[in-house]
N, C-alpha and C positions, 0 to 999 in steps of 0.2 A: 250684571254683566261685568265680566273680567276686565280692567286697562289694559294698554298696549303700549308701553312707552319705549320708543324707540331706542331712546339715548339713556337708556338703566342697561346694567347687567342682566337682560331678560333671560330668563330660565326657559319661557317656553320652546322657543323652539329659533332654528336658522334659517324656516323656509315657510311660507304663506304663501295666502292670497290674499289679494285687497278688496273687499266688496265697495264698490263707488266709483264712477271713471271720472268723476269731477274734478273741482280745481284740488281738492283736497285725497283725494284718491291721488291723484300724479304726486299732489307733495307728499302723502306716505312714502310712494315708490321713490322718491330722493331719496325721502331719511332712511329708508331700505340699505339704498344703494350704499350709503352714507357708512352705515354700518353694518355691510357684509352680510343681508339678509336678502334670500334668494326670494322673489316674488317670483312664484308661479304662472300666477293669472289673475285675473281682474275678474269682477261680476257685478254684472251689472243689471236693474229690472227696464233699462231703457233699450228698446231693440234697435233704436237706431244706430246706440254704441257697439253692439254686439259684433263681433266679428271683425271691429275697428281695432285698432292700435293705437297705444295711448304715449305714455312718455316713459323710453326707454325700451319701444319696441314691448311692449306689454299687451297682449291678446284681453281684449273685452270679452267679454263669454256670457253666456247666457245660465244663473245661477243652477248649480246642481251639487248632490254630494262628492263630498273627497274627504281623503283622508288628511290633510293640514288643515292646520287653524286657519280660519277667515277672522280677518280684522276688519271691523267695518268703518269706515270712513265717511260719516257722514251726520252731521251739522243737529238738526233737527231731533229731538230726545225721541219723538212720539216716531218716527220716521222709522228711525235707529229698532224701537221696538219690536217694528212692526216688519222689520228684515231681521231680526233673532228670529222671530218666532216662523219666518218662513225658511229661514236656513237650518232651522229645529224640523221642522217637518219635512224635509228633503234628506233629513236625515244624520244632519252634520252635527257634531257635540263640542271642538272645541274654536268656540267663537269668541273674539273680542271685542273692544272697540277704542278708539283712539280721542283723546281731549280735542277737538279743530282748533278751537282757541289756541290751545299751548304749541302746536302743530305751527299756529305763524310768529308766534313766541319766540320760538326756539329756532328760528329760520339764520340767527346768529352764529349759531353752532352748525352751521355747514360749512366745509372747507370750500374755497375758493371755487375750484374745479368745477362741483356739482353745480354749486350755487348760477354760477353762468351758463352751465348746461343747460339747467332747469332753465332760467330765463328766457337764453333764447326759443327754447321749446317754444314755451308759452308763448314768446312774441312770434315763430317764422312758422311755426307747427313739423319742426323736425330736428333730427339730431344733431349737434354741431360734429363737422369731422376734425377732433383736435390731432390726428396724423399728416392730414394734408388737407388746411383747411384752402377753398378756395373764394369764396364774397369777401367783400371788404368787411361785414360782422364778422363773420367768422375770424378773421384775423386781427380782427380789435381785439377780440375774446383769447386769442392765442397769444396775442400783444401784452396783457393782464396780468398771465400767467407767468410767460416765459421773459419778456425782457422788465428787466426793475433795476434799472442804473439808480444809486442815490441822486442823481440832480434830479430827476424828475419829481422827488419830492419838493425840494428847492424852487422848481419852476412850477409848482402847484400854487405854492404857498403865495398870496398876495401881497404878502408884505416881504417876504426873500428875496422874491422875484425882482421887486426892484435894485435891489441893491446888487443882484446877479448882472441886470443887463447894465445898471449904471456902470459899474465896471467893464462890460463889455462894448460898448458902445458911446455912454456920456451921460452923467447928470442930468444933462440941458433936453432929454428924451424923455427925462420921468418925469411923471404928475405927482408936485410937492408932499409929502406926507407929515399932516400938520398933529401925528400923534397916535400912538398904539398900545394899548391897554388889554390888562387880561380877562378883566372884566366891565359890563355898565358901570357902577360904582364908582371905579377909577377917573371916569373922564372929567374933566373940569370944562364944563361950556362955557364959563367964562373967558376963557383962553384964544376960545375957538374965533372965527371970524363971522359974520353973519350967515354965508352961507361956506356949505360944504358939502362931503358927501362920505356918509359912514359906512362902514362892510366888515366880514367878519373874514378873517383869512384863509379858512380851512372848509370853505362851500362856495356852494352855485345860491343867488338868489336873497339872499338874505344883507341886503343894499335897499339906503333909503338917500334917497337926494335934498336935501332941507336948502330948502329958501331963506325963512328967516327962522336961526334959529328962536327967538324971541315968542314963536307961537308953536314952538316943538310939544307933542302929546309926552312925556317924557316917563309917563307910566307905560304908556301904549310900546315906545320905544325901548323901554328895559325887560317887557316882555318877552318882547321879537326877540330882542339878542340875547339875552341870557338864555332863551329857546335854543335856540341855533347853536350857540357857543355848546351846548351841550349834547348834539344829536353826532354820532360818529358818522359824517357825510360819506364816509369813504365806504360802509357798510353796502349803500345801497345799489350801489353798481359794483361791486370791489373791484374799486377802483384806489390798488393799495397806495398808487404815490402820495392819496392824501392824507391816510394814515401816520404818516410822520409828521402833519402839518400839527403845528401848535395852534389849539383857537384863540384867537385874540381879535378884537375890534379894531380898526384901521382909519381912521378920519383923511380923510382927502382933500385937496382943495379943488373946487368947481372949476372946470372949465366947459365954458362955452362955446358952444357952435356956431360962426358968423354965415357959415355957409346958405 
């Protein structure tokens, strides 16, 4: 069976159809959309999809001949086969099929736009209106696209940021910063004070609050962050202000809660 790689110079053709209304059937129709390839229709052997609509206002249909190529979208090799040979006997010749794997691979190479489209599909089960959007998602998402002041990189970043509002407000308002480094490696825990609290500057999540450093896992801890320091955080929401951010690890000093 022939590939279908969306993101090549394909020769075959500007217009399909997707056989699968799955998670992977809609991500075709992104990378469709992506690059200016008309999806006709959907096909699907589930009757309960039939005659639904899928992402992008895409009619589910119930499989029959036509004359464009169907690309088949779907996971399972024996599966895959066994929809050739029925799209063979309905009469249809030119058929493909798409990698799924490479399909969430390549999910980098969507521009902005779609990529948030497609999302919120998947999350609301409908189109976002980027002309006049009206929920508060909807204008997160128009938020994303349309406004990108440089400070907001600036106020992303956990280590900028301080030094943005000390300026704005006072020293005596930020929580000490006992040390910022580009990588594990760099840090000397020697230095440090019993307790503290480390984080990376350029994500959500990747904070660990140590007690004593003295019984710190310090393999376990070079893990986590050299992990982190490496994952483009800003990819997965694009959420471009943090794209500017530089990753670096941050040491804190603890402060306590009397309350």
């Amino acid at each position: 069976m022939k590939e279908f790689d969306f993101f090549e110079n394909n020769p075959y053709t500007k217009q399909i159809y997707i056989f699968g209304a799955g998670y992977y059937g809609n991500l075709a129709i992104l990378y469709a959309k992506e690059n200016s390839i008309c999806v006709a229709g959907c096909f699907d052997n589930d009757i309960t999809k039939q005659g639904t609509y899928i992402f992008s206002g895409i009619k589910c249909l119930k499989p029959t001949k036509v004359d464009l190529p169907i690309v088949i979208t779907v996971k399972n090799k024996k599966v895959k086969e066994d929809i050739k040979k029925q799209l063979i006997e309905l009469g249809n010749e030119n058929i493909y099929c798409v990698d799924c794997e490479k399909l969430l691979t390549d999910m980098f190479r969507i521009s902005d736009k779609y990529f948030l489209e497609f999302r919120f599909y998947k999350t609301f089960n409908k189109m976002i209106d980027w002309d006049n959007p009206k929920t508060y998602n909807e204008k997160l998402q128009w938020l994303k696209l349309n406004d990108r002041k440089p400070l907001y990189s600036v106020l992303a970043d956990k280590y900028l940021v301080k030094k943005y509002v000390a300026e704005m407000i006072g020293e005596q308002y930020i929580i000490p910063t006992l040390g910022v480094w580009n990588n594990f490696d760099e840090i000397d825990f020697d230095v440090l004070p019993e307790s503290f609290v480390l984080k990376c500057t350029h994500d959500s999540g990747s904070i660990e609050f140590v007690d004593n450093k003295d019984t710190l896992d310090l393999e376990g801890f070079k893990e986590k962050f050299t992990s982190a320091l490496n994952i483009e955080y800003w990819r997965q929401g694009r959420e471009w202000a943090y794209k500017n951010v530089s990753p670096k690890i941050i040491a804190e000093a603890r402060i306590e809660y009397d309350g």
